[in-house]
DSSP file (Angstrom, degrees, kcal/mol; ACC not computed):
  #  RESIDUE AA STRUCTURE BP1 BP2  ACC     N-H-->O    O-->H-N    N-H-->O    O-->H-N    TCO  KAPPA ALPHA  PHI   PSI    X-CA   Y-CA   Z-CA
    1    1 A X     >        0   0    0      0, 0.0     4,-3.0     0, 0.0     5,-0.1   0.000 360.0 360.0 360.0 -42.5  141.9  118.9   67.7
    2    2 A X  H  >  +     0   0    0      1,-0.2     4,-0.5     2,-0.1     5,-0.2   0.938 360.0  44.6 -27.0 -68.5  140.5  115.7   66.6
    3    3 A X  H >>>S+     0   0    0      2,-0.2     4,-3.3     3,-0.1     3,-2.6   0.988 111.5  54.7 -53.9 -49.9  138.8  114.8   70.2
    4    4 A X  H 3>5S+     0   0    0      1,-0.3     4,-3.6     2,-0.3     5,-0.4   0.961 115.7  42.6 -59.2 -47.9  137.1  118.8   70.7
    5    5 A X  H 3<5S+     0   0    0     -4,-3.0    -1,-0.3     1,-0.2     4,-0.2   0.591 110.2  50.3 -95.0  28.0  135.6  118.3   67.3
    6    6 A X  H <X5S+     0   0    0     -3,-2.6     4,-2.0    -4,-0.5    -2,-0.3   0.534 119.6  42.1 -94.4 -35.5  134.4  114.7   67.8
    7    7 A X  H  X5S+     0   0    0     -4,-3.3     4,-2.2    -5,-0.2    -2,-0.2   0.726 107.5  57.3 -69.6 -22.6  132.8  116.1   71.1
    8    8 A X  H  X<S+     0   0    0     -4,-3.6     4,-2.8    -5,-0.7    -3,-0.1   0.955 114.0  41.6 -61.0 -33.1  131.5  119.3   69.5
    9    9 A X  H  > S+     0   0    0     -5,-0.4     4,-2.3     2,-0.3    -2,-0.2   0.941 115.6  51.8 -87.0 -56.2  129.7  116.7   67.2
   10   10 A X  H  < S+     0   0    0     -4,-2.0    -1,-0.2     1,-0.2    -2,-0.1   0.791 114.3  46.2 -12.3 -62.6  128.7  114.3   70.4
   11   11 A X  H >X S+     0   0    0     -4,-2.2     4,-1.4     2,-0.2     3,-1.0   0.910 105.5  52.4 -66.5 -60.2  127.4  117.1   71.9
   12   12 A X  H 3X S+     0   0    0     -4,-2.8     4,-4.5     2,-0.3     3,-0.4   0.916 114.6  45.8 -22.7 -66.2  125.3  118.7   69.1
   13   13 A X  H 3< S+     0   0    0     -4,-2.3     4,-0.4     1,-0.3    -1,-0.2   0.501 110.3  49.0 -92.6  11.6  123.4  115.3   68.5
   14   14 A X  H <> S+     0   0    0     -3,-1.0     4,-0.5    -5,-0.2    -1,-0.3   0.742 116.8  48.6 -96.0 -23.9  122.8  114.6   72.2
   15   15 A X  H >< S+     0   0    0     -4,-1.4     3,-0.5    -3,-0.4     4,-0.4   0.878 113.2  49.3   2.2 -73.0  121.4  118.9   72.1
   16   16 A X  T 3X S+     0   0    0     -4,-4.5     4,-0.8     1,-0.3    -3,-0.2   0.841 116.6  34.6 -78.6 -32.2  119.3  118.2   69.2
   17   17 A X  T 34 S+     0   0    0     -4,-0.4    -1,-0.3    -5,-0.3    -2,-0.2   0.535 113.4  57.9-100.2  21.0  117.4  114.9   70.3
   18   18 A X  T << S+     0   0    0     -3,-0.5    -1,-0.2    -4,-0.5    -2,-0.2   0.358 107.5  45.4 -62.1 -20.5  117.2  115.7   73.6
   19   19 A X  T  4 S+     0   0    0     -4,-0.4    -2,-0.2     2,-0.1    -3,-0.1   0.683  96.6 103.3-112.6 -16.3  115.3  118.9   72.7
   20   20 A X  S  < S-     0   0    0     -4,-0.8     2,-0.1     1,-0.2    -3,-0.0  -0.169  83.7 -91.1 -18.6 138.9  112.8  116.9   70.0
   21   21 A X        -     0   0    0      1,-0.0     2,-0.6     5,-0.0    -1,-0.2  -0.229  33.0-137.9 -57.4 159.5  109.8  116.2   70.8
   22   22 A X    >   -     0   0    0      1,-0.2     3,-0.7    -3,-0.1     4,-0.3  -0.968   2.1-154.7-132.3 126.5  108.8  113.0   72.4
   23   23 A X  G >  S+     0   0    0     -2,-0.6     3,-3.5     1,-0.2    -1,-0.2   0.929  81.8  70.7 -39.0 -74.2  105.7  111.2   71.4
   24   24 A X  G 3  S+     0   0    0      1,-0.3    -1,-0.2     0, 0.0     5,-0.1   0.579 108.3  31.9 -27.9 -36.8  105.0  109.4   74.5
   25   25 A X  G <  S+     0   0    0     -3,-0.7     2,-0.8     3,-0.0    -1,-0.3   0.447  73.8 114.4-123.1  13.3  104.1  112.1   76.2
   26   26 A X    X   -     0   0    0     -3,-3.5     3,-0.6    -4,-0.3    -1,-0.0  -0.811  62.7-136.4 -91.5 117.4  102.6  114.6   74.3
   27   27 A X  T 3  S+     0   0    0     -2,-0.8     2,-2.4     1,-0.3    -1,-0.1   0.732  97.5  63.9 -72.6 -68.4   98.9  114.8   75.7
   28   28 A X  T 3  S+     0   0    0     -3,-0.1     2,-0.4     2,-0.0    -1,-0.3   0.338  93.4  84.0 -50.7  15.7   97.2  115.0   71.5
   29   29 A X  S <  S-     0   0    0     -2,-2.4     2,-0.3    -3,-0.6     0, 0.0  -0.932  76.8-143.0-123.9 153.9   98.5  111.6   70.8
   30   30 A X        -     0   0    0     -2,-0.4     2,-0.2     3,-0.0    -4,-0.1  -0.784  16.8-134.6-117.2 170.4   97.1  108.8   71.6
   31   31 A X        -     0   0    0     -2,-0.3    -6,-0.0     1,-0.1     0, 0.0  -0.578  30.2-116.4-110.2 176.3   99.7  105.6   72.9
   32   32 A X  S >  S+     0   0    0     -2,-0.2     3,-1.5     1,-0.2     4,-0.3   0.600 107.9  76.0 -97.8 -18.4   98.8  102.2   71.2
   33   33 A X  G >  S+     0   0    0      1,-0.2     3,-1.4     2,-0.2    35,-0.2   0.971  97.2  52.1 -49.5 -52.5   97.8  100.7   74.9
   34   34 A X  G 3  S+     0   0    0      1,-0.2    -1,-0.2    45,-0.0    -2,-0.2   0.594 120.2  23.8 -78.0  18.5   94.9  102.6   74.5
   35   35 A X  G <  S+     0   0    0     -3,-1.5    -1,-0.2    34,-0.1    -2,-0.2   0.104  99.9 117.6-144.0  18.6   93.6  101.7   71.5
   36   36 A X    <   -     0   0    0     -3,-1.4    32,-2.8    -4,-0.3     2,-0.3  -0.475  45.1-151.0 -91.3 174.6   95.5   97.7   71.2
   37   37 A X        -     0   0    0     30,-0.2    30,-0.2    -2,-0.1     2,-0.2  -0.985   8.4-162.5-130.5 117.4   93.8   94.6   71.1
   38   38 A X        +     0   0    0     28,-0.4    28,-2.0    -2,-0.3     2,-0.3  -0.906   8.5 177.2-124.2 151.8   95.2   90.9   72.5
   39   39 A X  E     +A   65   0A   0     -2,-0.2     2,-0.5    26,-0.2    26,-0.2  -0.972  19.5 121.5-145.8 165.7   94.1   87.8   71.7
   40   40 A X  E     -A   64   0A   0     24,-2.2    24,-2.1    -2,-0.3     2,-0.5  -0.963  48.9 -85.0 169.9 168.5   95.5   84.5   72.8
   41   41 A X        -     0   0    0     -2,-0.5     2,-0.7    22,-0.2    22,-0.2  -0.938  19.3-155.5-115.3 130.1   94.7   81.1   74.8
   42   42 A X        -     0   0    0     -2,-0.5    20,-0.7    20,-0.4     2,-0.1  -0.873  21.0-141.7-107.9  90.3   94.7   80.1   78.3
   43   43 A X  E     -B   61   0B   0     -2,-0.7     2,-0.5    18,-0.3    18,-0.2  -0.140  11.3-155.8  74.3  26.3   95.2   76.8   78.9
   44   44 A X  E     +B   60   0B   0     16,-1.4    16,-2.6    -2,-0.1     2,-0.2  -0.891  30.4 141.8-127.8 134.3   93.4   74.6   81.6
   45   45 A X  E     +B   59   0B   0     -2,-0.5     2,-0.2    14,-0.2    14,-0.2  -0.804  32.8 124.4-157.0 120.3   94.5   71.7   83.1
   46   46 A X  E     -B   58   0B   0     12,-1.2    12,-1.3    -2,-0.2     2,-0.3  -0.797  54.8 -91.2-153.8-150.0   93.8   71.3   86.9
   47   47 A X        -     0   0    0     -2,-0.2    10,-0.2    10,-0.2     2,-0.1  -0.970  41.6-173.3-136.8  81.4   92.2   69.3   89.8
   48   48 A X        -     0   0    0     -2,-0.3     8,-1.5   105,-0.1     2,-0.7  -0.469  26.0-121.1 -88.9-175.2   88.7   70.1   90.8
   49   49 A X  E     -G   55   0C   0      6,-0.2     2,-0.4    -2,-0.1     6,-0.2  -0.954  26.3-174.4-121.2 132.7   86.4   69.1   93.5
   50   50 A X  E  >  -G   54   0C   0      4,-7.6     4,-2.3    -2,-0.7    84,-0.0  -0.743  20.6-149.3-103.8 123.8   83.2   67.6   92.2
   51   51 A X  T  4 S+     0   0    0     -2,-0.4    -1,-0.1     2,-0.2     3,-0.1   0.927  98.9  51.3 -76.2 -33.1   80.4   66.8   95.0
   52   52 A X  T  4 S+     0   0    0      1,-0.2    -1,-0.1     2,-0.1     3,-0.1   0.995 130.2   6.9 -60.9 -52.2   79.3   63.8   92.8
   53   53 A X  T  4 S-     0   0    0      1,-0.2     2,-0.5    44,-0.0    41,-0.5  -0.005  94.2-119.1-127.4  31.8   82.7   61.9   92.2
   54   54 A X  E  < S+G   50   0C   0     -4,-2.3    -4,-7.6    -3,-0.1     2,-0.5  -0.563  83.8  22.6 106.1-143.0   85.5   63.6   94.4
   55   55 A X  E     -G   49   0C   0     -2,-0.5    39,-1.1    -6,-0.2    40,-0.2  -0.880  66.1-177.2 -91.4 123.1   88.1   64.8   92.4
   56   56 A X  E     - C   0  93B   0     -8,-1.5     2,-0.3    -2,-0.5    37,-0.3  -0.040  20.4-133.6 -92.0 169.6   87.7   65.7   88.8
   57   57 A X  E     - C   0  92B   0     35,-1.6    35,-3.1   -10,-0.2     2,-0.4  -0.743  15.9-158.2-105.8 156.3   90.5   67.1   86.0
   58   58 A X  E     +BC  46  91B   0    -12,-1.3   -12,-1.2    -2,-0.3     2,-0.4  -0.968  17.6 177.4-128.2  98.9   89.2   69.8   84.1
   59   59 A X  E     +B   45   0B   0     31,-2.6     2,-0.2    -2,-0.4   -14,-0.2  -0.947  28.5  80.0-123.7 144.5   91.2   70.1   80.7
   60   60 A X  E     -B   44   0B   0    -16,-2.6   -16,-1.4    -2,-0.4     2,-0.3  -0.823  60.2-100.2-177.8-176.7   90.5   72.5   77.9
   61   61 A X  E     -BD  43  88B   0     27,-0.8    27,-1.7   -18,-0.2   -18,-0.3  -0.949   8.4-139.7-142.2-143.4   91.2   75.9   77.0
   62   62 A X        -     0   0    0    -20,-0.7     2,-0.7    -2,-0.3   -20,-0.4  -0.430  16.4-156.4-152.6  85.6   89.6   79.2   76.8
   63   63 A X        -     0   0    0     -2,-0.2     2,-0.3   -22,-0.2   -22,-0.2  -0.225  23.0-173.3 -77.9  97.2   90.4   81.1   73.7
   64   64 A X  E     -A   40   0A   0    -24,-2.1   -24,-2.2    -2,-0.7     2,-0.4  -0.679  24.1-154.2-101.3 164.6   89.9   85.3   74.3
   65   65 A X  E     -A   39   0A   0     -2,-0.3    19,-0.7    19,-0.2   -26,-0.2  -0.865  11.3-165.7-144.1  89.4   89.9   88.1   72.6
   66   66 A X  E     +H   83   0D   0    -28,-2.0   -28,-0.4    -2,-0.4    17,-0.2  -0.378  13.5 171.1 -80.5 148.0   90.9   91.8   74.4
   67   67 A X  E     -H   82   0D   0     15,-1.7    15,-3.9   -30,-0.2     2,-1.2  -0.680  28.9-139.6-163.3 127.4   90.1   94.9   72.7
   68   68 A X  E     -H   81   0D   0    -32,-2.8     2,-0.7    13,-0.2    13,-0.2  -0.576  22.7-138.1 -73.8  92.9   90.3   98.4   74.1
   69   69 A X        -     0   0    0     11,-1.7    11,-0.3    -2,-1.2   -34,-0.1  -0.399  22.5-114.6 -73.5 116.1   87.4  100.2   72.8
   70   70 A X        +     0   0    0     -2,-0.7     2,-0.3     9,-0.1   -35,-0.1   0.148  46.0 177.8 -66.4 145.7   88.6  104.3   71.6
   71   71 A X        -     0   0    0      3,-0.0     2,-0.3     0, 0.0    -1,-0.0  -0.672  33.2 -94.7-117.1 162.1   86.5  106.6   74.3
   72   72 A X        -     0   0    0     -2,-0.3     0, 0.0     1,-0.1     0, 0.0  -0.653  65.9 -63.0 -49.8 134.5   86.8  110.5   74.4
   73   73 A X        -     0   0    0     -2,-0.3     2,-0.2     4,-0.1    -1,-0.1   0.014  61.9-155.0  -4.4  76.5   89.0  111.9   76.6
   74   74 A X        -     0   0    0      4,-0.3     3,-0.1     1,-0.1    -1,-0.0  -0.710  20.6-146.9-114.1 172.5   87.9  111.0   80.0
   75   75 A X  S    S+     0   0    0      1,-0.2     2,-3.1    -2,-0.2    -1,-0.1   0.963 105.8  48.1 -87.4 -85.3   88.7  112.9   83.6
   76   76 A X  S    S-     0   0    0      1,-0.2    -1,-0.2    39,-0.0    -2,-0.1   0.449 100.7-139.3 -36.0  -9.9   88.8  109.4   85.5
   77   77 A X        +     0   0    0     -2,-3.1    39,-2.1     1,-0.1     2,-0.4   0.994  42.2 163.9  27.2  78.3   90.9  108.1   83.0
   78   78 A X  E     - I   0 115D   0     37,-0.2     2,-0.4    38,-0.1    -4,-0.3  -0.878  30.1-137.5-124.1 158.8   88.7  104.5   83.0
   79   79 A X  E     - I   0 114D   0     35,-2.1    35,-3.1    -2,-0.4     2,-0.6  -0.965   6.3-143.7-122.0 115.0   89.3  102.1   79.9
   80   80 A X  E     - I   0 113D   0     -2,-0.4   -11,-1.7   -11,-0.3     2,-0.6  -0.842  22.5-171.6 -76.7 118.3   86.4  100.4   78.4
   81   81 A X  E     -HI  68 112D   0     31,-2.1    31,-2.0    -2,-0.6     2,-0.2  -0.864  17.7-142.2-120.0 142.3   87.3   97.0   77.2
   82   82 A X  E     -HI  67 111D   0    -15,-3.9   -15,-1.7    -2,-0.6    29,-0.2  -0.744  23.5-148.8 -93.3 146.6   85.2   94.2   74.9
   83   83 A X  E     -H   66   0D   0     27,-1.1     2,-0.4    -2,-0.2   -17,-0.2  -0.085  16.5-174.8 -90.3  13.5   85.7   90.6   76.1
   84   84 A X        +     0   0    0    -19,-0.7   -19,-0.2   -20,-0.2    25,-0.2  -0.013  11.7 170.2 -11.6  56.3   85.6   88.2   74.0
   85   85 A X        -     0   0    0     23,-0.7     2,-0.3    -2,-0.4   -21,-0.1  -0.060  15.1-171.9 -94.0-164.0   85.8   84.6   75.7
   86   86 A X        -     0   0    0     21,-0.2     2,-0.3   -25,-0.1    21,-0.2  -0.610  15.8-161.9-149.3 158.7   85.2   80.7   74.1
   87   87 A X        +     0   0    0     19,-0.4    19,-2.2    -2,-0.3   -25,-0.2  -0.873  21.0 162.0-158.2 109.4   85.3   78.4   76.8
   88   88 A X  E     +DE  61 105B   0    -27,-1.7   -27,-0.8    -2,-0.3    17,-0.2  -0.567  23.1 130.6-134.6  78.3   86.0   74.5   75.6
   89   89 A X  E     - E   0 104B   0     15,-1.1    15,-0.7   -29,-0.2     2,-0.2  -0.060  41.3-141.4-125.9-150.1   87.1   72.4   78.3
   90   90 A X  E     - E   0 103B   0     13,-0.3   -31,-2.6    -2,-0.1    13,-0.3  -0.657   8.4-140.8 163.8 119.4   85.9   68.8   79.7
   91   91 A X  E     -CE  58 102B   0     11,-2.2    11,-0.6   -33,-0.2     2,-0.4  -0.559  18.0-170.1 -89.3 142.5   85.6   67.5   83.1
   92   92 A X  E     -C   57   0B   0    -35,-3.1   -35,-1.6    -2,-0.2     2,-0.1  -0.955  21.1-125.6-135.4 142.8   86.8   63.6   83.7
   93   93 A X  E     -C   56   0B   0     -2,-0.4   -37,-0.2     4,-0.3   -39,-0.1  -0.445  12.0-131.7 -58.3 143.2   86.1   61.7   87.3
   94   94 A X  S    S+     0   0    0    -39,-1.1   -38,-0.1   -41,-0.5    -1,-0.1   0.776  97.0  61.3 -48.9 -54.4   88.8   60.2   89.1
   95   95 A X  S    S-     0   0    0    -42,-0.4    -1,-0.1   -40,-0.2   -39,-0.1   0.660 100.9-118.5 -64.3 -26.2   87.1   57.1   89.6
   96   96 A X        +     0   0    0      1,-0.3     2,-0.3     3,-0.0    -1,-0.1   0.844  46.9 168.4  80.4  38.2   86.5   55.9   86.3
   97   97 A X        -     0   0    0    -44,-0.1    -1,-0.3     1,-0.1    -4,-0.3  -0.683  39.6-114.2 -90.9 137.2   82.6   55.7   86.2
   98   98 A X        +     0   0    0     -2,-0.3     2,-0.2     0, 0.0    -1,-0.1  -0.674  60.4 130.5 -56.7 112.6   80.9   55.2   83.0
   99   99 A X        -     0   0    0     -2,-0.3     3,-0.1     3,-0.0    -3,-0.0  -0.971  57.2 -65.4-167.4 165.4   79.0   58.1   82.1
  100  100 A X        -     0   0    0     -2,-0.2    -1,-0.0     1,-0.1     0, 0.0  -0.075  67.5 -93.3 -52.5 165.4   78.0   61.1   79.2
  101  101 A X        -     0   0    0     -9,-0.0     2,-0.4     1,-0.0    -1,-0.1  -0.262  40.6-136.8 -58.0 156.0   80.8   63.3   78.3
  102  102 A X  E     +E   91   0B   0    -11,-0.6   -11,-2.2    -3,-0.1     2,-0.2  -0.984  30.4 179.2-142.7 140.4   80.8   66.3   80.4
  103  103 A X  E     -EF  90 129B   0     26,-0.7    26,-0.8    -2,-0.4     2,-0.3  -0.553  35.5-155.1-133.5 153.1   81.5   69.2   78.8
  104  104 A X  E     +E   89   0B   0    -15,-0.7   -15,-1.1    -2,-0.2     2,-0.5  -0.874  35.4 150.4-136.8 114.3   81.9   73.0   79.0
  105  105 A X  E     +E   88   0B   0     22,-0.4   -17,-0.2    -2,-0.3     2,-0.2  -0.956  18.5 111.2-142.2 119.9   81.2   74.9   75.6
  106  106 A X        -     0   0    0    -19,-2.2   -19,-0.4    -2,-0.5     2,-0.3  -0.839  43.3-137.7 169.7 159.3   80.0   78.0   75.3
  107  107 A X        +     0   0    0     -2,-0.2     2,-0.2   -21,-0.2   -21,-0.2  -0.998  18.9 176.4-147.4 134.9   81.0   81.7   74.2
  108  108 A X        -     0   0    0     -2,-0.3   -23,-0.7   -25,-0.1     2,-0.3  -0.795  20.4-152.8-132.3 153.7   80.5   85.7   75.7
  109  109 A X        -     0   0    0     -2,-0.2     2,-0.2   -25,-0.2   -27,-0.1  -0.923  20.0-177.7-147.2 143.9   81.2   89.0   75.2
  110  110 A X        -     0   0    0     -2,-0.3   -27,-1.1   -29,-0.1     2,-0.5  -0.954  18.7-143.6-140.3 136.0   81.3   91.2   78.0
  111  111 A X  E     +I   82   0D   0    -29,-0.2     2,-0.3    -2,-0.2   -29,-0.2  -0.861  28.8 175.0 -87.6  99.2   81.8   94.9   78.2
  112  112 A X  E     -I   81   0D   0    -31,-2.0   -31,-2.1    -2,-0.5     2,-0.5  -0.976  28.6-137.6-127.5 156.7   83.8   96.2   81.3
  113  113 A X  E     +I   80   0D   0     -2,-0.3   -33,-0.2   -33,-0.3     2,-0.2  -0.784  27.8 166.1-111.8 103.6   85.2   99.3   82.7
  114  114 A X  E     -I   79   0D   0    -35,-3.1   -35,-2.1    -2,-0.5     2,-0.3  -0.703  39.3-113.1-118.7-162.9   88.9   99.2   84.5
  115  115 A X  E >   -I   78   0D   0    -37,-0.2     3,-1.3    -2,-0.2   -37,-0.2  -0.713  39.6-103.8-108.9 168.9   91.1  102.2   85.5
  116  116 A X  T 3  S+     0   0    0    -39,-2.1   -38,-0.1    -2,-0.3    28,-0.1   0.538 123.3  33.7 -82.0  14.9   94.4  102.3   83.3
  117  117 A X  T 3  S+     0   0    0     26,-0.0     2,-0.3     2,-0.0    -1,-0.2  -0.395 107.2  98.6-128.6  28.1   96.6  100.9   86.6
  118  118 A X    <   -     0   0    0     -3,-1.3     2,-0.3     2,-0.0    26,-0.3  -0.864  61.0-145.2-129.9 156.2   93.7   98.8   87.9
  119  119 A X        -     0   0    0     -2,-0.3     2,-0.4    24,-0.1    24,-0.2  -0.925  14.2-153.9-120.0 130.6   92.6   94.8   87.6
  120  120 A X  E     -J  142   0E   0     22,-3.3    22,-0.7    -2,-0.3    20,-0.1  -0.710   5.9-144.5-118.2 102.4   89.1   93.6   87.4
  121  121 A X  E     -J  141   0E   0     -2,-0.4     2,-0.5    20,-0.2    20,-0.2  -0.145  16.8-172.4 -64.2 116.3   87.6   90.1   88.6
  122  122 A X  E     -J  140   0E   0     18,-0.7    18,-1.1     2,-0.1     2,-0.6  -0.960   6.1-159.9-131.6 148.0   85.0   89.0   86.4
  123  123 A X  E     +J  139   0E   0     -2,-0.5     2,-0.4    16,-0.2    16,-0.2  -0.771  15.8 170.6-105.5 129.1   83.3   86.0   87.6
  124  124 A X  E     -J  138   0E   0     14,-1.7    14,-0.9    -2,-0.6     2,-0.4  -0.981  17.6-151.8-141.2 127.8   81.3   84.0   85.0
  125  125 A X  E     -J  137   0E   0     -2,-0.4     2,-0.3    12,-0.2    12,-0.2  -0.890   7.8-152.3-118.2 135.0   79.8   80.5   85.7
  126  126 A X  E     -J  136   0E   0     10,-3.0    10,-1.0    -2,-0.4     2,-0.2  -0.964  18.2-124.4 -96.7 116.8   79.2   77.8   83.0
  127  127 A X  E     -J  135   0E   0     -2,-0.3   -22,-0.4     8,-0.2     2,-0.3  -0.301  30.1-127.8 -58.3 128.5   76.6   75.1   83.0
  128  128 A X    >   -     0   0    0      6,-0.9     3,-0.9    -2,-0.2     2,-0.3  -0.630  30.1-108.6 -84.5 112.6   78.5   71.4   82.5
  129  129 A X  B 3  S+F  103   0B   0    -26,-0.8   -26,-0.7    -2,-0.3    -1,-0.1  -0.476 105.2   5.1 -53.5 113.0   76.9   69.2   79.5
  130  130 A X  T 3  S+     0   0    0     -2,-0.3    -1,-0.2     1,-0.3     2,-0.2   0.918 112.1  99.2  88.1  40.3   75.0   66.4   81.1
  131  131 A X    <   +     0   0    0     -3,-0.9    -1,-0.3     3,-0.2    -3,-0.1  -0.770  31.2 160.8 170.2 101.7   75.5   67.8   84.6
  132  132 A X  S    S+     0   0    0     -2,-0.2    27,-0.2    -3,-0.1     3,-0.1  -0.171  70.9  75.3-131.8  40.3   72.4   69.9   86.0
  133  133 A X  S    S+     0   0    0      1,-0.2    24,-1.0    25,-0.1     2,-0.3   0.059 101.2  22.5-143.4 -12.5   73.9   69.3   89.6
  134  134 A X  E     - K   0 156E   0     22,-0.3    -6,-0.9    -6,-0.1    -1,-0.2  -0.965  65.7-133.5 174.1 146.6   76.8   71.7   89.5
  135  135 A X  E     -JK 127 155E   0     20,-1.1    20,-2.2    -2,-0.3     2,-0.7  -0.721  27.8-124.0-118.4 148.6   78.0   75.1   87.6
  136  136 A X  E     -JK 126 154E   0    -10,-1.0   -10,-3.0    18,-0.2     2,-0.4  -0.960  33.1-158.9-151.3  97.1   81.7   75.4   86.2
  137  137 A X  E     +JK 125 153E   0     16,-0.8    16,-1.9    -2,-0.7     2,-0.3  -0.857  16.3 179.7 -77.5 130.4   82.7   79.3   88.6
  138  138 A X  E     -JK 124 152E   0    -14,-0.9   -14,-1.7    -2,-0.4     2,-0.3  -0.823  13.4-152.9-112.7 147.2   85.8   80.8   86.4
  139  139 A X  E     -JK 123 151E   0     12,-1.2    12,-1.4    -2,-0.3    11,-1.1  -0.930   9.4-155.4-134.0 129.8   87.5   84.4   87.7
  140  140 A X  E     -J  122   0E   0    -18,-1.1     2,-2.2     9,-0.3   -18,-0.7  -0.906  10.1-140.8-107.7  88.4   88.9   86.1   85.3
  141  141 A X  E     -J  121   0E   0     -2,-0.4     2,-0.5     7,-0.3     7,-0.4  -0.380  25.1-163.4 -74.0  78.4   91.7   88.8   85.9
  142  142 A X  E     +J  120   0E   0     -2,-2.2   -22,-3.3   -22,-0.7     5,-0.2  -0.644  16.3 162.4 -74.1 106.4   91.1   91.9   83.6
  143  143 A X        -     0   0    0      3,-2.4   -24,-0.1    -2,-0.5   -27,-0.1  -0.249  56.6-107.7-101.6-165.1   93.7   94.4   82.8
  144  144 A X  S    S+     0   0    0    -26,-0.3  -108,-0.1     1,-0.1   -76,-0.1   0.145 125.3  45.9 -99.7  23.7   94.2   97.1   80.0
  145  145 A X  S    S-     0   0    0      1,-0.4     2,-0.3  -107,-0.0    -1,-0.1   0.408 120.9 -48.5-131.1  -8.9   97.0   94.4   78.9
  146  146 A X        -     0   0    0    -81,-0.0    -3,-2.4  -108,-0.0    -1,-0.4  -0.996  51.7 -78.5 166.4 167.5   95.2   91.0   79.0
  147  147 A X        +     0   0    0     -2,-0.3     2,-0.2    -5,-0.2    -5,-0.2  -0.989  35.5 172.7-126.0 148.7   93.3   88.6   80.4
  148  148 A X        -     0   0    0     -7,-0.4     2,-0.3    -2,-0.3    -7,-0.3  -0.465  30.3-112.2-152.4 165.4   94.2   86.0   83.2
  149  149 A X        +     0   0    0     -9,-0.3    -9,-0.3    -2,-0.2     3,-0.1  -0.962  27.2 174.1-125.5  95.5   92.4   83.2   85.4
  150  150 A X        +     0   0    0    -11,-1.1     2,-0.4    -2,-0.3   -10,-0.1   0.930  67.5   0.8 -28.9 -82.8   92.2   83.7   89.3
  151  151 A X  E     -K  139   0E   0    -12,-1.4   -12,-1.2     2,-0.0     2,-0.5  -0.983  51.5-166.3-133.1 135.6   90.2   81.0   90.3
  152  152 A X  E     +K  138   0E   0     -2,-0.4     2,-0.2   -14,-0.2   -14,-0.2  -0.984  24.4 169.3-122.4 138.9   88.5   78.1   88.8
  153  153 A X  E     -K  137   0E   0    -16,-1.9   -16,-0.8    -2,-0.5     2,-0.4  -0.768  38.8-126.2-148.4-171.9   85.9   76.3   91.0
  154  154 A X  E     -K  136   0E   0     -2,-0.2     2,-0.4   -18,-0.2   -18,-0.2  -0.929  34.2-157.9-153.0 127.1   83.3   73.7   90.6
  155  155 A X  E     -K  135   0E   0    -20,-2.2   -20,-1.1    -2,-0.4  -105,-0.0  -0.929  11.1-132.4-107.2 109.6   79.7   75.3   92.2
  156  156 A X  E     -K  134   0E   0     -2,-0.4     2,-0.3   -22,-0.1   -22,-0.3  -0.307  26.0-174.4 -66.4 167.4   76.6   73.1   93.4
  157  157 A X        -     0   0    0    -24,-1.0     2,-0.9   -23,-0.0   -25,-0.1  -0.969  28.2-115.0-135.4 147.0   73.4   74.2   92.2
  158  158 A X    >   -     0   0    0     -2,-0.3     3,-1.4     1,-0.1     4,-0.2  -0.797  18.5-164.4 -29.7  67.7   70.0   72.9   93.1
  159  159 A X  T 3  S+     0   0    0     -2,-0.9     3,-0.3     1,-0.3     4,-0.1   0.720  93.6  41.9 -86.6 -43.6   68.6   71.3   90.2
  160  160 A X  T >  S+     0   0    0      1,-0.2     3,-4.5     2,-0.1     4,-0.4   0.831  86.2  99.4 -48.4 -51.4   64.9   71.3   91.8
  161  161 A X  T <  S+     0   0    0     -3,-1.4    -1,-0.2     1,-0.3    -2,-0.1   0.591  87.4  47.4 -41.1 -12.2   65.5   75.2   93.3
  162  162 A X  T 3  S+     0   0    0     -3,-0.3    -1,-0.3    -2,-0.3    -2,-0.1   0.832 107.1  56.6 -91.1 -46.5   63.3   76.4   89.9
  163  163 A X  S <  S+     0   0    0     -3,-4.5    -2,-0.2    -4,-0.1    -1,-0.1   0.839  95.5  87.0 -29.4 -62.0   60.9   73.8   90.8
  164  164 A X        -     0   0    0     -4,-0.4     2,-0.4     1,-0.0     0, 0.0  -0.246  60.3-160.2 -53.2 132.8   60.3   75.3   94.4
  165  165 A X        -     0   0    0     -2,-0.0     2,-0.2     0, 0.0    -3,-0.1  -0.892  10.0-158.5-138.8 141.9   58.0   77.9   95.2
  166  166 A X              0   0    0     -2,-0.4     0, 0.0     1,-0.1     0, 0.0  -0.414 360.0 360.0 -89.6 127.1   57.8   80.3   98.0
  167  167 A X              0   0    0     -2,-0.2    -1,-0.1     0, 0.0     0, 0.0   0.366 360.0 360.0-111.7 360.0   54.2   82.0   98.8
């Protein structure tokens, strides 16, 4: 008699929260993905290639700040999110030439648009202190969870091309 009513009892409170609502899915609620915030540091320590001296390290990190900004209701279900990056790194030559520090400092916020299963690349190049020879390419892997680093590359620029003009 013991077990029936230790199963009656089993039974009952698997009945009652099984038949409770559940948050998660009830369309008037909103989930905390859509409305969270991350912040955090990425990091850098790699190998580039520098058209002046070769090979480079690039070491640093790049401090961001995700925040899913509240929308209405939309039919695409797309997520706006603010960007918040810092970028503080420092390029060294291989070679060991004497020369200014070379530097990356500098800080954005950028507004972009994913879907709420989707990644977006945003690509943002930084000018190098004491460097007018080359641009400092970062890609950026944007979800509704975080942000990430693709690709880091080293871009010449023309230093003159501003100089030039075309009739």
């Amino acid at each position: 008699m013991k077990k029936y009513c230790g199963i009656f009892i089993i039974s009952l409170f698997i009945f009652f929260t099984g038949c409770s609502e559940n948050p998660a899915t009830d369309p008037g609620l909103s989930l905390d993905k859509q409305t969270g915030s991350h912040k955090g540091i990425i990091n850098i320590c790699c190998l580039l290639t520098d058209p002046l001296s070769g090979t480079c390290n690039l070491g640093g990190n790049i401090m961001y700040y995700h925040e899913i900004i509240p929308a209405p209701e939309n039919a695409d279900d797309l997520i706006t999110v603010q960007l918040s990056l810092e970028v503080d790194c420092e390029m060294c030559d291989k070679l060991g030439m004497i020369h200014p520090e070379w530097s990356i400092t500098q800080s954005s916020v950028d507004i972009v648009i994913i879907s709420e299963e989707g990644i977006i690349i945003l690509e943002k190049n930084y000018p190098v202190c004491n460097r007018i020879d080359i641009m400092l390419n970062v890609k950026y892997l944007i979800t509704t969870e975080g942000v990430g680093i693709s690709e880091i590359s080293i871009n010449p620029v023309n230093p003159f091309s501003s100089l030039l003009k075309v009739d």
